[in-house]
C-alpha positions in Angstrom: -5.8 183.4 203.4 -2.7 182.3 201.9 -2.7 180.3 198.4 0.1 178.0 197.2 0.7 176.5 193.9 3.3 174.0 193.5 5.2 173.0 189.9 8.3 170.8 189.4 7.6 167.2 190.1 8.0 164.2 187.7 9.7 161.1 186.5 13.4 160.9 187.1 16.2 158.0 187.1 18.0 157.2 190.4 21.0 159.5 190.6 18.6 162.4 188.6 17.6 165.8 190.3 14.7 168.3 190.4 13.7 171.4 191.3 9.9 172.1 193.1 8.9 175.2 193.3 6.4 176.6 195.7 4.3 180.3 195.2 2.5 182.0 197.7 -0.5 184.5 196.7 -2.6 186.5 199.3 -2.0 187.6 202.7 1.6 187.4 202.6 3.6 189.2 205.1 7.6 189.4 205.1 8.0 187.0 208.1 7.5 183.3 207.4 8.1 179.9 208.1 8.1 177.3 205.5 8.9 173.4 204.7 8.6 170.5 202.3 6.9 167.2 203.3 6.3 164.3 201.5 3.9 161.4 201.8 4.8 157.9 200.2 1.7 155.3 199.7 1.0 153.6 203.0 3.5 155.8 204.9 2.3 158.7 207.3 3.3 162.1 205.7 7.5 163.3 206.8 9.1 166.6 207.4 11.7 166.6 204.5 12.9 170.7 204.9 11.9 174.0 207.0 13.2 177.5 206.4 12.3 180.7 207.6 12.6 184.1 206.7 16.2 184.5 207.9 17.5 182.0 205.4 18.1 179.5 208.3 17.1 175.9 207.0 16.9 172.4 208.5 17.1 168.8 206.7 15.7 165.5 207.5 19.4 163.2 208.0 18.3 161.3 205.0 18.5 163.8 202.5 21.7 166.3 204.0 23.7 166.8 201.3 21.3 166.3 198.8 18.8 168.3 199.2 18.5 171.9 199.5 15.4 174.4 200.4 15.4 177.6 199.4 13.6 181.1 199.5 13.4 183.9 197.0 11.2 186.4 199.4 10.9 188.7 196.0 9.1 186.0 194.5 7.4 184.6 197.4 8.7 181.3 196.2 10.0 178.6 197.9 12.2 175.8 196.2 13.6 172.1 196.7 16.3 171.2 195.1 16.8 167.6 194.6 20.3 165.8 193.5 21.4 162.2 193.5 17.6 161.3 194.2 16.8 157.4 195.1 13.6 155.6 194.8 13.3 156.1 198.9 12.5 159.7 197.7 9.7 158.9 195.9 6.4 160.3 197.6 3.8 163.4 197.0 5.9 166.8 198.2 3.5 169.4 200.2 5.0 172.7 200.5 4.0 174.3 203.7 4.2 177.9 205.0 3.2 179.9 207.3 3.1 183.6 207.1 2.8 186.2 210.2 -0.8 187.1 210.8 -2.3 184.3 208.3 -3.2 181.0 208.5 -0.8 178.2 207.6 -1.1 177.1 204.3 -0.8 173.6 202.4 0.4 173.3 198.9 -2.0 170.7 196.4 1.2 168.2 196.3 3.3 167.1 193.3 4.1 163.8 192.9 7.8 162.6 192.7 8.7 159.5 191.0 12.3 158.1 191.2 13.3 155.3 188.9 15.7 152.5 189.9 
């Protein structure tokens, strides 16, 4: 099993950033797989990010060139960064991963809340 704890979400002002952070605990394995989604009320939950172990990332069109996921494998953390952030961002953020020869792994959410 594979454990994920996520930390950075909160209140910001439209045009404001942040920075989630993802940690992985358990059977982690240096091959992985990994993404952000978010879920806003009423809406079905969206891919925002994926990255894998190469470094190799993808982003949803409506947040290229805002957003940016990262991976620090030493850490076994995986990060969002936010910038310029509008109140169409705001939603819960679930980290996902999945690590060779475990089972894919949800984070608990952090909420993100965007002022206008």
């Amino acid at each position: 099993q594979v454990q994920l704890v996520e930390s950075g979400g909160g209140l910001v002002q439209t045009g404001g950033s942040l920075r989630l952070s993802c940690t992985a605990s358990g059977m982690i394995s240096r091959l992985f797989f990994g993404g952000w989604y978010r879920q806003a009320p009423g809406k079905q939950r969206e891919l925002v990010a994926l990255i894998s172990t190469s470094g190799s990332s993808n982003l949803r069109d409506s947040v290229k060139g805002r957003f940016t996921i990262s991976s620090d494998n030493a850490k076994n953390t995986m990060y969002l960064q936010m910038n310029d952030l509008k109140p169409e961002d705001a939603a819960v953020y679930y980290c996902y991963v999945k690590y060779d020869g475990a089972p894919e792994a949800w984070g608990q959410g952090t909420q993100v809340t965007v002022s206008s």
